[in-house]
HTML snippet that shows the backbone in 3Dmol.js (N, CA, C, O; Angstrom):
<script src="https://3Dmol.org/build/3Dmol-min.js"></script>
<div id="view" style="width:600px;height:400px;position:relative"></div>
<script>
const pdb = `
ATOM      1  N   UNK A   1     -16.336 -72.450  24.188  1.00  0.00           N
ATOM      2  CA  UNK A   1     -15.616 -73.153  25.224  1.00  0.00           C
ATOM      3  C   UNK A   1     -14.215 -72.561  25.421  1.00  0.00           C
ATOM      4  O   UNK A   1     -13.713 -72.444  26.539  1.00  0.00           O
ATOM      5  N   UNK A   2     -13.524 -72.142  24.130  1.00  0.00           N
ATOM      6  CA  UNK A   2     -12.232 -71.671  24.395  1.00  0.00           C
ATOM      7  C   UNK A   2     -12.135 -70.218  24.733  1.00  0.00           C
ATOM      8  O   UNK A   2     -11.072 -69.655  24.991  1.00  0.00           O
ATOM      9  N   UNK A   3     -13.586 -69.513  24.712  1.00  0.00           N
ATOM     10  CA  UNK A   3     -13.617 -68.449  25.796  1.00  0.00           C
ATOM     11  C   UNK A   3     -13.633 -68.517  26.578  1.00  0.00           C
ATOM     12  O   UNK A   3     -12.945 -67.650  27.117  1.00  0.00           O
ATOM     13  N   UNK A   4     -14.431 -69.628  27.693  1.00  0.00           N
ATOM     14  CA  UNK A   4     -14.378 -69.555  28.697  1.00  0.00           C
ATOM     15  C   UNK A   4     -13.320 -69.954  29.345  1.00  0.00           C
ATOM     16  O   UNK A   4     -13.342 -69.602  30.524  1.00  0.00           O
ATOM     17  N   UNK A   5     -12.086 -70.756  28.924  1.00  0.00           N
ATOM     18  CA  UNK A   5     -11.436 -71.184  29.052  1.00  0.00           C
ATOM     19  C   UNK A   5     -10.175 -69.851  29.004  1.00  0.00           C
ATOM     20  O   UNK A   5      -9.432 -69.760  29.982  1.00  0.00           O
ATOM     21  N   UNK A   6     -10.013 -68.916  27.893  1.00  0.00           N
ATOM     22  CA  UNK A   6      -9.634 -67.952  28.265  1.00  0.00           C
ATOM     23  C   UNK A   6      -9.707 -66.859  29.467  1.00  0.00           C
ATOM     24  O   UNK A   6      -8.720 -66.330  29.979  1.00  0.00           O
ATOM     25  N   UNK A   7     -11.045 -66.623  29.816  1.00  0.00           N
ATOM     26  CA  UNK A   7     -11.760 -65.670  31.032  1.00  0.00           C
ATOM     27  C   UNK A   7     -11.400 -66.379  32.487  1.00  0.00           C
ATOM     28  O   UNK A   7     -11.170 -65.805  33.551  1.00  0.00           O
ATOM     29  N   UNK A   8     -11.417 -67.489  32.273  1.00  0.00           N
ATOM     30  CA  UNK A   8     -10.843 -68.176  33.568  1.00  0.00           C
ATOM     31  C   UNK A   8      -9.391 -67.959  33.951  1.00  0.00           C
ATOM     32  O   UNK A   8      -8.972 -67.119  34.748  1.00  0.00           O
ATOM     33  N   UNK A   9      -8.630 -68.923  33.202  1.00  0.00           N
ATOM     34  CA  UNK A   9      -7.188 -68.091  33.076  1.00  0.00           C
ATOM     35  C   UNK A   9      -6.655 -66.548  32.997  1.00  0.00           C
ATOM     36  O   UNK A   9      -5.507 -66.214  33.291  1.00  0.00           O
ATOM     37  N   UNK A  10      -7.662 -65.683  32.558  1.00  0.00           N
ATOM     38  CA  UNK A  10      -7.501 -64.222  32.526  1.00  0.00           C
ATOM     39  C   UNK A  10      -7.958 -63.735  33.960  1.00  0.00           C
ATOM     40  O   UNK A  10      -7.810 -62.630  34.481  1.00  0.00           O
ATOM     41  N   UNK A  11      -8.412 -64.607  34.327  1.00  0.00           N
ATOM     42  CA  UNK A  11      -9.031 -63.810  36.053  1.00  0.00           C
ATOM     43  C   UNK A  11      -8.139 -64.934  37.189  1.00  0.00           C
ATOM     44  O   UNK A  11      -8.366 -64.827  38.394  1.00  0.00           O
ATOM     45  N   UNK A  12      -7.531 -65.569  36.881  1.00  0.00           N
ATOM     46  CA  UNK A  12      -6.362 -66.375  37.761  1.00  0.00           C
ATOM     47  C   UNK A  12      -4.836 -65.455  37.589  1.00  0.00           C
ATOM     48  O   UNK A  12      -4.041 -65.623  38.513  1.00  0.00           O
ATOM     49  N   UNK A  13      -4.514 -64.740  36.738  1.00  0.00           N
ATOM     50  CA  UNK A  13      -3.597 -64.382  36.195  1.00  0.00           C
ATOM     51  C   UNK A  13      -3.766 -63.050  36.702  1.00  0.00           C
ATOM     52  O   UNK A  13      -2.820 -62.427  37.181  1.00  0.00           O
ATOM     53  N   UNK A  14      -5.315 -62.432  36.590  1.00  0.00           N
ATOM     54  CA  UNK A  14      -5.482 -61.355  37.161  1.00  0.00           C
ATOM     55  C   UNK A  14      -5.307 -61.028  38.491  1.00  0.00           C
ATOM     56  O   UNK A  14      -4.746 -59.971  38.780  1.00  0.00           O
ATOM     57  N   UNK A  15      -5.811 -61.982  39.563  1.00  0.00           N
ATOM     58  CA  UNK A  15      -5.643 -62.162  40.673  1.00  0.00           C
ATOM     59  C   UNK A  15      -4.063 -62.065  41.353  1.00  0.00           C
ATOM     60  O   UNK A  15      -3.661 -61.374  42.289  1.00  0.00           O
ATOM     61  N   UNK A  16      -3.417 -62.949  40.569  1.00  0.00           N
ATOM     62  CA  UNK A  16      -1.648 -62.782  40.474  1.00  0.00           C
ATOM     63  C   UNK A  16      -1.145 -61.698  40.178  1.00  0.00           C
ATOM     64  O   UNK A  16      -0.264 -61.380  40.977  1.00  0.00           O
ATOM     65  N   UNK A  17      -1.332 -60.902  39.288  1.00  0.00           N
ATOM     66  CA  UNK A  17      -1.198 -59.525  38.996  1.00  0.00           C
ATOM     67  C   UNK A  17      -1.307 -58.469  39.831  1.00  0.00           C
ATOM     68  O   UNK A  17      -0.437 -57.638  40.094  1.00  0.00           O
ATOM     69  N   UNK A  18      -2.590 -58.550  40.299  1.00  0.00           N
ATOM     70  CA  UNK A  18      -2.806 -57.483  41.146  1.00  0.00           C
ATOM     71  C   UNK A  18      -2.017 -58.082  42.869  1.00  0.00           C
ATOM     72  O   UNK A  18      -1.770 -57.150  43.635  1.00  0.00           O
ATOM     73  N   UNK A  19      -1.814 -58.917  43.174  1.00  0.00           N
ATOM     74  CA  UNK A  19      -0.841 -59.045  44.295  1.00  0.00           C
ATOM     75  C   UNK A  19       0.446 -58.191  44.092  1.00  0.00           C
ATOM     76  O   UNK A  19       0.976 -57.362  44.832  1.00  0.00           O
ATOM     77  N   UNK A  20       0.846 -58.746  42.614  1.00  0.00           N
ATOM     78  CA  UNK A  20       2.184 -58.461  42.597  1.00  0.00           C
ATOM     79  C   UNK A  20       2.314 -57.095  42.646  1.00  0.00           C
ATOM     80  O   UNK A  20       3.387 -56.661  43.066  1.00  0.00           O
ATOM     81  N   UNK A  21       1.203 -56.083  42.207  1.00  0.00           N
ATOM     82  CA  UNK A  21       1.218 -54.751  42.552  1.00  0.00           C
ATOM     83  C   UNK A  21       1.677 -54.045  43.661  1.00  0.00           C
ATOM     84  O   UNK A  21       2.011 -52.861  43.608  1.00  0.00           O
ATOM     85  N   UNK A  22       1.710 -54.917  44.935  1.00  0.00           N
ATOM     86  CA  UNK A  22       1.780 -54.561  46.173  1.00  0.00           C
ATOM     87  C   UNK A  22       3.154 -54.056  46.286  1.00  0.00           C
ATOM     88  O   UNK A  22       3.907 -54.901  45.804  1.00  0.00           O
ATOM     89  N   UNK A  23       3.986 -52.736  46.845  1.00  0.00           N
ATOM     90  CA  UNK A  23       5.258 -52.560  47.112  1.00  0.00           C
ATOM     91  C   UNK A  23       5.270 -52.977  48.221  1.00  0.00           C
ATOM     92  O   UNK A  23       5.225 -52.102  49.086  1.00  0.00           O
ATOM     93  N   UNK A  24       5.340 -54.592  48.757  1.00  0.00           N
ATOM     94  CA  UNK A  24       6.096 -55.158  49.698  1.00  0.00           C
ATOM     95  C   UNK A  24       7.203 -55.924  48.506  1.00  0.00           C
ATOM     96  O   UNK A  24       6.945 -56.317  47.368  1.00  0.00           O
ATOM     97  N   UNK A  25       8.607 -55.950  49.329  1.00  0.00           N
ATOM     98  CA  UNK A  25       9.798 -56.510  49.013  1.00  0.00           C
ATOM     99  C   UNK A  25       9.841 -58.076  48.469  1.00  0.00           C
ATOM    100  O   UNK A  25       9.525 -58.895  49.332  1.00  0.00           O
ATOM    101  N   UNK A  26      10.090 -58.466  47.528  1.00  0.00           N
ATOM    102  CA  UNK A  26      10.096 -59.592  46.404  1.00  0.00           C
ATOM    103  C   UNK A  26       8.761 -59.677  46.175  1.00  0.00           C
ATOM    104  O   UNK A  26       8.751 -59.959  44.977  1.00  0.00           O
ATOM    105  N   UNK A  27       7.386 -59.609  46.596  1.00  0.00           N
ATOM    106  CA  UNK A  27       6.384 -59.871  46.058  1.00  0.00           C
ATOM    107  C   UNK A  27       6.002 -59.369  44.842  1.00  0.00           C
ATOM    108  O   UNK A  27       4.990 -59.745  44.251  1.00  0.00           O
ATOM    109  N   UNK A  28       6.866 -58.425  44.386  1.00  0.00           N
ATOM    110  CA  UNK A  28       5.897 -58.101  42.927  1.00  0.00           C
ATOM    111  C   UNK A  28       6.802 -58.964  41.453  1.00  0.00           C
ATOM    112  O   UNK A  28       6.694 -58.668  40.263  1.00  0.00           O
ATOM    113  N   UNK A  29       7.707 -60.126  42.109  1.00  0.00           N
ATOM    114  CA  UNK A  29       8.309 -61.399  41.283  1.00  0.00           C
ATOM    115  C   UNK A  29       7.096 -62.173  40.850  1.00  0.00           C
ATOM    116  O   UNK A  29       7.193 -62.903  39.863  1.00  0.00           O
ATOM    117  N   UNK A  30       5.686 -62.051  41.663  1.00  0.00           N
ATOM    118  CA  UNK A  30       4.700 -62.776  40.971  1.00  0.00           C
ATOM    119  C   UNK A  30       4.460 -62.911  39.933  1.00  0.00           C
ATOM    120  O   UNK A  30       3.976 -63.919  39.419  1.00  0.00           O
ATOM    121  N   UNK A  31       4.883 -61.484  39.201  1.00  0.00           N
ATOM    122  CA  UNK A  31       4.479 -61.257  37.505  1.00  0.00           C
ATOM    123  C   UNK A  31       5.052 -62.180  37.243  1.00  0.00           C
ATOM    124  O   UNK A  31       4.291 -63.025  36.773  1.00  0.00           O
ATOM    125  N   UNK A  32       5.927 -62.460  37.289  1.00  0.00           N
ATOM    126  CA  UNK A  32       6.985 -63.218  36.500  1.00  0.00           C
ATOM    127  C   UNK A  32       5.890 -64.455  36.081  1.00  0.00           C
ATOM    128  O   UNK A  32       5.649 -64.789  34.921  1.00  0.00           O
ATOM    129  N   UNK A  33       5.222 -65.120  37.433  1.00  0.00           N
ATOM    130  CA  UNK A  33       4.118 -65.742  37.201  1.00  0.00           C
ATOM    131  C   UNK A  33       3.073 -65.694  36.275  1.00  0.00           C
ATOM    132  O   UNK A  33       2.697 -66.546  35.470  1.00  0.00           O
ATOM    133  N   UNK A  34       2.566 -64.306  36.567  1.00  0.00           N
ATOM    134  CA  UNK A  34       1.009 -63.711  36.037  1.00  0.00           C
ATOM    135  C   UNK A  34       1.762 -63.560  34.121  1.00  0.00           C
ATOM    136  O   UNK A  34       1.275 -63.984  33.073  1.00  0.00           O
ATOM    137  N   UNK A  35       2.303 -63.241  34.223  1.00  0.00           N
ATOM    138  CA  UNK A  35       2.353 -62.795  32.275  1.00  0.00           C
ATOM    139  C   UNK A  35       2.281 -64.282  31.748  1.00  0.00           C
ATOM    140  O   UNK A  35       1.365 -64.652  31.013  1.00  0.00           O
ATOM    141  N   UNK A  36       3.348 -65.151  32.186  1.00  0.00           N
ATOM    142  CA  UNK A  36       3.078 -66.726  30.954  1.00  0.00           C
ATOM    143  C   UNK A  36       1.976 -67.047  31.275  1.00  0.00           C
ATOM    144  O   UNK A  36       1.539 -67.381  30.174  1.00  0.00           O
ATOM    145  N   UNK A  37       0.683 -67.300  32.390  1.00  0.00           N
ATOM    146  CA  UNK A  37      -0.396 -67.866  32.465  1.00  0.00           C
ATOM    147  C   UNK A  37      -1.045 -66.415  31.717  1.00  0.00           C
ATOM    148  O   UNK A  37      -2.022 -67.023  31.280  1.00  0.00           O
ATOM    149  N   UNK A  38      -1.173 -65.637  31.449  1.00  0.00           N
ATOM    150  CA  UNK A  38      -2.215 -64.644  30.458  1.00  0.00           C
ATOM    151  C   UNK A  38      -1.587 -64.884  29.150  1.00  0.00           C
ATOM    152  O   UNK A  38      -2.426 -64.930  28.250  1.00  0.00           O
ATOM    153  N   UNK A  39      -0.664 -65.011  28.857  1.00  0.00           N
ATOM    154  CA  UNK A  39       0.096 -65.705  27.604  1.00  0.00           C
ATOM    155  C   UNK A  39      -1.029 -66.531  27.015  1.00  0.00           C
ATOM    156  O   UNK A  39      -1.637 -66.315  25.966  1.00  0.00           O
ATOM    157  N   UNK A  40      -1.170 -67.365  27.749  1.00  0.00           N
ATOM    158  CA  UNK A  40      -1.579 -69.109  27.806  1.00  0.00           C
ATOM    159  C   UNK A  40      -3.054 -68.503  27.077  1.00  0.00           C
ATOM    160  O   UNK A  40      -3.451 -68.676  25.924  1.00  0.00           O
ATOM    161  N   UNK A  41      -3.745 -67.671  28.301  1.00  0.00           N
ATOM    162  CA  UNK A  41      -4.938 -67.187  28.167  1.00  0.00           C
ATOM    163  C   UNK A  41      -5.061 -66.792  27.073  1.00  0.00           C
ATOM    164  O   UNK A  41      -6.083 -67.101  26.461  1.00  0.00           O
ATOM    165  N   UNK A  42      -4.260 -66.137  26.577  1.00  0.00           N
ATOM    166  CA  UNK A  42      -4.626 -65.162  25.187  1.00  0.00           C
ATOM    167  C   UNK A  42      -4.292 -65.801  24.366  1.00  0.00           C
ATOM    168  O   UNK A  42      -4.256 -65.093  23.360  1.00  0.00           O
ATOM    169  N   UNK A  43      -3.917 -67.061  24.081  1.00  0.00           N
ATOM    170  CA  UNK A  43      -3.657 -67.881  22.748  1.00  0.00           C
ATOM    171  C   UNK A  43      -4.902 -68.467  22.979  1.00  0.00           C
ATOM    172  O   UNK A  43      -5.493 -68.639  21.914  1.00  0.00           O
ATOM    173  N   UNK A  44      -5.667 -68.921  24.170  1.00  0.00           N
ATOM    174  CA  UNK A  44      -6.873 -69.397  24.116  1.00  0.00           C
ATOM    175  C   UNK A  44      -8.257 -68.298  23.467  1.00  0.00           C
ATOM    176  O   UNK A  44      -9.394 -68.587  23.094  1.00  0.00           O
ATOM    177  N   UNK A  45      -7.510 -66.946  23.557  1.00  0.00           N
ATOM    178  CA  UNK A  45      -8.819 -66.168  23.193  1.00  0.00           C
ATOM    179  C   UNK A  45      -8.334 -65.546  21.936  1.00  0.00           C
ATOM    180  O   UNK A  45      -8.791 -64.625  21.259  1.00  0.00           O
ATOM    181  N   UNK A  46      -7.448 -66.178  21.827  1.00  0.00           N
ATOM    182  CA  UNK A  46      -7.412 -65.498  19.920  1.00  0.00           C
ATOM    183  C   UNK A  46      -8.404 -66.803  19.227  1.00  0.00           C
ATOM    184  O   UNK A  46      -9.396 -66.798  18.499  1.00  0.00           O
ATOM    185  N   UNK A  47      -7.871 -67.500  19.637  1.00  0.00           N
ATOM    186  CA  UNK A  47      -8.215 -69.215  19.049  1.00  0.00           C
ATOM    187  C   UNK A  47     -10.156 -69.337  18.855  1.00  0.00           C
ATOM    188  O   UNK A  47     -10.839 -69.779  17.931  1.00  0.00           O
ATOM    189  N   UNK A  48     -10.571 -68.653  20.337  1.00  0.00           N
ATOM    190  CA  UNK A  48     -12.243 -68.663  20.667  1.00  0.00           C
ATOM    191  C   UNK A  48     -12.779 -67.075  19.704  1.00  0.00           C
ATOM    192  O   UNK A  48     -12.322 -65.941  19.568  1.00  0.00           O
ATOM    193  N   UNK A  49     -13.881 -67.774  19.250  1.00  0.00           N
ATOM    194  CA  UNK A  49     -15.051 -67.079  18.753  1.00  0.00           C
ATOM    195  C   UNK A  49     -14.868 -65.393  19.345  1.00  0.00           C
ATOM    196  O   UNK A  49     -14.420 -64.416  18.745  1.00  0.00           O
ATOM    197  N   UNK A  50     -15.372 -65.501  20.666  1.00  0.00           N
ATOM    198  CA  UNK A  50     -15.339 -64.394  21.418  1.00  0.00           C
ATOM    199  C   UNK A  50     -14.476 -63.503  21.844  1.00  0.00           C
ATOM    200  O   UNK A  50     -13.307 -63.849  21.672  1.00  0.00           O
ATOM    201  N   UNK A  51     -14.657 -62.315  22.418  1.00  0.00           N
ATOM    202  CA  UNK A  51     -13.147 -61.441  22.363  1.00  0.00           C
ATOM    203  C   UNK A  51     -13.132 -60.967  23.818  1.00  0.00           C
ATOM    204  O   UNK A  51     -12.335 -60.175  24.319  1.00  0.00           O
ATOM    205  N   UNK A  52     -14.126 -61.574  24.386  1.00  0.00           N
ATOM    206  CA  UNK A  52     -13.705 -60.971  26.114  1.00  0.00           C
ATOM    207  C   UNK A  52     -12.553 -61.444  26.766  1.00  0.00           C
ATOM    208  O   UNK A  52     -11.902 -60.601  27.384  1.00  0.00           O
ATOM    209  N   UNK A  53     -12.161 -62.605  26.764  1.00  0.00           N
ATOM    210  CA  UNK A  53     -11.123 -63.180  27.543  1.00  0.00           C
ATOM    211  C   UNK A  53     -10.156 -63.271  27.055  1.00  0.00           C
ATOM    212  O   UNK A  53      -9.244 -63.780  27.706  1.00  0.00           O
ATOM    213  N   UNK A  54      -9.850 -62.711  25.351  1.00  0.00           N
ATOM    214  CA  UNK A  54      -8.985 -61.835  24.595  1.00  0.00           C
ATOM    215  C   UNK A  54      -8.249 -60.273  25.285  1.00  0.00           C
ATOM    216  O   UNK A  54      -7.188 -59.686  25.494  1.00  0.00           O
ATOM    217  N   UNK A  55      -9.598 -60.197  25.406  1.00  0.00           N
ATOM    218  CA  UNK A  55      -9.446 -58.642  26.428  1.00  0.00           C
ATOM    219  C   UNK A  55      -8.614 -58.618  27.612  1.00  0.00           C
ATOM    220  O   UNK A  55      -7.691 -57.865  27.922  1.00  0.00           O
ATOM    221  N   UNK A  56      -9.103 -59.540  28.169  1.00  0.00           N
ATOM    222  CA  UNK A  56      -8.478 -59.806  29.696  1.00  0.00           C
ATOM    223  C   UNK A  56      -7.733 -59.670  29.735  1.00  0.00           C
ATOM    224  O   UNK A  56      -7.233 -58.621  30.141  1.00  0.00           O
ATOM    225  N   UNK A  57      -6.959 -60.941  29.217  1.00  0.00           N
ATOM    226  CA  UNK A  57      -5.491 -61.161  29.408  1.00  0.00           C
ATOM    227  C   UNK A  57      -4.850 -60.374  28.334  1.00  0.00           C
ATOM    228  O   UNK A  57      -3.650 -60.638  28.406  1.00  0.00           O
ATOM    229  N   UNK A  58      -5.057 -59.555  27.395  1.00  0.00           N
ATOM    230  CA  UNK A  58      -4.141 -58.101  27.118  1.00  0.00           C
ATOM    231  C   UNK A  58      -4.177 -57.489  28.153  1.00  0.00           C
ATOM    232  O   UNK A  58      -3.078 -57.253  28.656  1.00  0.00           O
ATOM    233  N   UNK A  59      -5.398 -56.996  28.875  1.00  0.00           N
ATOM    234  CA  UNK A  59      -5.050 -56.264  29.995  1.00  0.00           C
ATOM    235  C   UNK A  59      -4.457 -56.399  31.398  1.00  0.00           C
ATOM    236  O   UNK A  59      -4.126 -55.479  32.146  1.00  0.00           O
ATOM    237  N   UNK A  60      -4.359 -58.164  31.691  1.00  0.00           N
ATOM    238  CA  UNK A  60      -3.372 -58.366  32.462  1.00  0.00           C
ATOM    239  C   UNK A  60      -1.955 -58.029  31.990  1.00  0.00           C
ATOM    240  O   UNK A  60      -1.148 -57.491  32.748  1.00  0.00           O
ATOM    241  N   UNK A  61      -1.572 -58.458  30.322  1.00  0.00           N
ATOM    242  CA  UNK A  61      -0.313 -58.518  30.403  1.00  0.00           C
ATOM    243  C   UNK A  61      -0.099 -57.142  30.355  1.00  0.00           C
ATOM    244  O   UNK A  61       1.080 -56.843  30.543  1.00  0.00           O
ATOM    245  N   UNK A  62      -0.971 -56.064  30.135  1.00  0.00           N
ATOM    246  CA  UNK A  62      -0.108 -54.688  30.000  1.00  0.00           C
ATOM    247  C   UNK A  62       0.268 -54.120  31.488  1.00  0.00           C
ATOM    248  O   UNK A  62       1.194 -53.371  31.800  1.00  0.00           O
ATOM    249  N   UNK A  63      -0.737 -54.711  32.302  1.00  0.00           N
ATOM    250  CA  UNK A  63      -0.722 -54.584  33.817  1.00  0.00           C
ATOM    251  C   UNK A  63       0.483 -55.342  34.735  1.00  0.00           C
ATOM    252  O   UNK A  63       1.070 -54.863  35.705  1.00  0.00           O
ATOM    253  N   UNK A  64       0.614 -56.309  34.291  1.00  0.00           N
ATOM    254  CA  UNK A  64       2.294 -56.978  34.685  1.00  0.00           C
ATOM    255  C   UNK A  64       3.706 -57.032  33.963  1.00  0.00           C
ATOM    256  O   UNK A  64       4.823 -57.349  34.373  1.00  0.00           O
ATOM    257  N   UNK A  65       3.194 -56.568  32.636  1.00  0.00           N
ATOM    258  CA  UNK A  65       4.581 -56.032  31.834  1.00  0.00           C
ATOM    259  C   UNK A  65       4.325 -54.492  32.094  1.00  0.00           C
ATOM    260  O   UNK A  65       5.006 -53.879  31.271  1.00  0.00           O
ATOM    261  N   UNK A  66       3.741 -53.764  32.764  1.00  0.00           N
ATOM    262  CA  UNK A  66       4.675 -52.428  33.258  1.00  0.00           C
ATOM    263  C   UNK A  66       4.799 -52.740  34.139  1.00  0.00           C
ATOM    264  O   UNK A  66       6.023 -52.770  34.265  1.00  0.00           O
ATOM    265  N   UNK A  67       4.356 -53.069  35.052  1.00  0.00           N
ATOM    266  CA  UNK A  67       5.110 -53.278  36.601  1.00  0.00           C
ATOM    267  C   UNK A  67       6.536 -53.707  36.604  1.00  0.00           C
ATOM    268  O   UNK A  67       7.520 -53.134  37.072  1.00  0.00           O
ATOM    269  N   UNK A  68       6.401 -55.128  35.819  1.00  0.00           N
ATOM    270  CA  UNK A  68       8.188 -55.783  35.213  1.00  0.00           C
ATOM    271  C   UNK A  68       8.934 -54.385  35.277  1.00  0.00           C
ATOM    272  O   UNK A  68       9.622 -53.820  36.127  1.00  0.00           O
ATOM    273  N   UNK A  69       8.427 -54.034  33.815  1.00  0.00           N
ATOM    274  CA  UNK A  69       9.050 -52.995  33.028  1.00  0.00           C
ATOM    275  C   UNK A  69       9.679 -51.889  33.941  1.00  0.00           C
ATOM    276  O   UNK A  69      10.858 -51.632  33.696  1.00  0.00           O
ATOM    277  N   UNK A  70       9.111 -51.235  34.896  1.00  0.00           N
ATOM    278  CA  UNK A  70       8.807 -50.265  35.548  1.00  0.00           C
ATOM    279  C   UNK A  70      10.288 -50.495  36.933  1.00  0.00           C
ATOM    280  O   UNK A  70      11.275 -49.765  37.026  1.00  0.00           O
ATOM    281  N   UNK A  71       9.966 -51.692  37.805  1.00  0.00           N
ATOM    282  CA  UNK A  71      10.902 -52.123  38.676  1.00  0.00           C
ATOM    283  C   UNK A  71      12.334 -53.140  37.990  1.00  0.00           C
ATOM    284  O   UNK A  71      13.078 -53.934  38.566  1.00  0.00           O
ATOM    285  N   UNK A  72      12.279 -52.632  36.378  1.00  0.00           N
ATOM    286  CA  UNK A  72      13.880 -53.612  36.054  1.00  0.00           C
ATOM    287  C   UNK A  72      12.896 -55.125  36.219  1.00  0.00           C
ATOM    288  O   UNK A  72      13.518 -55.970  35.575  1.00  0.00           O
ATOM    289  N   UNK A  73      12.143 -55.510  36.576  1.00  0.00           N
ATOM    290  CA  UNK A  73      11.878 -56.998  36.515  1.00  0.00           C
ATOM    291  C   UNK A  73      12.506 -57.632  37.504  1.00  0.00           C
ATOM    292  O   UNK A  73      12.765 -58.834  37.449  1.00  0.00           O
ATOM    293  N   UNK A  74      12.797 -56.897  38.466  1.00  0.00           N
ATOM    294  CA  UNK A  74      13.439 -57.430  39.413  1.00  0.00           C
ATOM    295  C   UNK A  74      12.453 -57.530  41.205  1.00  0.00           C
ATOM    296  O   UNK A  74      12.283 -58.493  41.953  1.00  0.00           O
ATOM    297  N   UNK A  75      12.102 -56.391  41.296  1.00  0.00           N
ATOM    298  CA  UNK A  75      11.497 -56.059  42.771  1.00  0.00           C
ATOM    299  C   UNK A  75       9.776 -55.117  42.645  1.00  0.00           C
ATOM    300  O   UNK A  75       9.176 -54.788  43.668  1.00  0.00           O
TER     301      UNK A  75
END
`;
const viewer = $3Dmol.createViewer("view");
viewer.addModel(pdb, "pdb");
viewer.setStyle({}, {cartoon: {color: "spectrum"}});
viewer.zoomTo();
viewer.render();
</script>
C-alpha cells in the first residue's frame, strides 16, 4: 500500500517537474513545488516493501534539483 502510495505521488510530482522544465519565464518556480511532494513520496517508498516508487521520486528529485541547481533556484 505504501508503494502505491509512493508511485502516485512520484507521478504527481513528476508531472510538476517536467512543466517546470519549460524555459518560459517564472514557470520553472514549480520545482520549488515538485521536490517537497517527491520528498513526501520517497519517505513513503523507503517505508514500502517495494522499490519502484522509491525510484521515482529519486528520479524526480534529481530532475528538479538540477534544474533548481542549474537556474540559481530562481527562474
Amino acid at each position: 500500500m505504501l508503494n502505491l502510495i509512493s508511485l502516485i505521488t512520484g507521478a504527481v510530482a513528476l508531472l510538476i517537474a517536467l512543466v517546470g522544465i519549460l524555459p518560459i519565464p517564472l514557470l520553472p518556480l514549480v520545482n520549488w513545488i515538485a521536490f517537497p511532494i517527491a520528498v513526501i513520496g520517497l519517505v513513503f517508498g523507503i517505508l514500502s516493501s517495494g522499490t519502484s516508487g522509491r525510484n521515482l521520486n529519486i528520479l524526480v528529485l534529481v530532475i528538479s534539483g538540477l534544474r533548481l541547481m542549474l537556474t540559481g533556484g530562481l527562474i
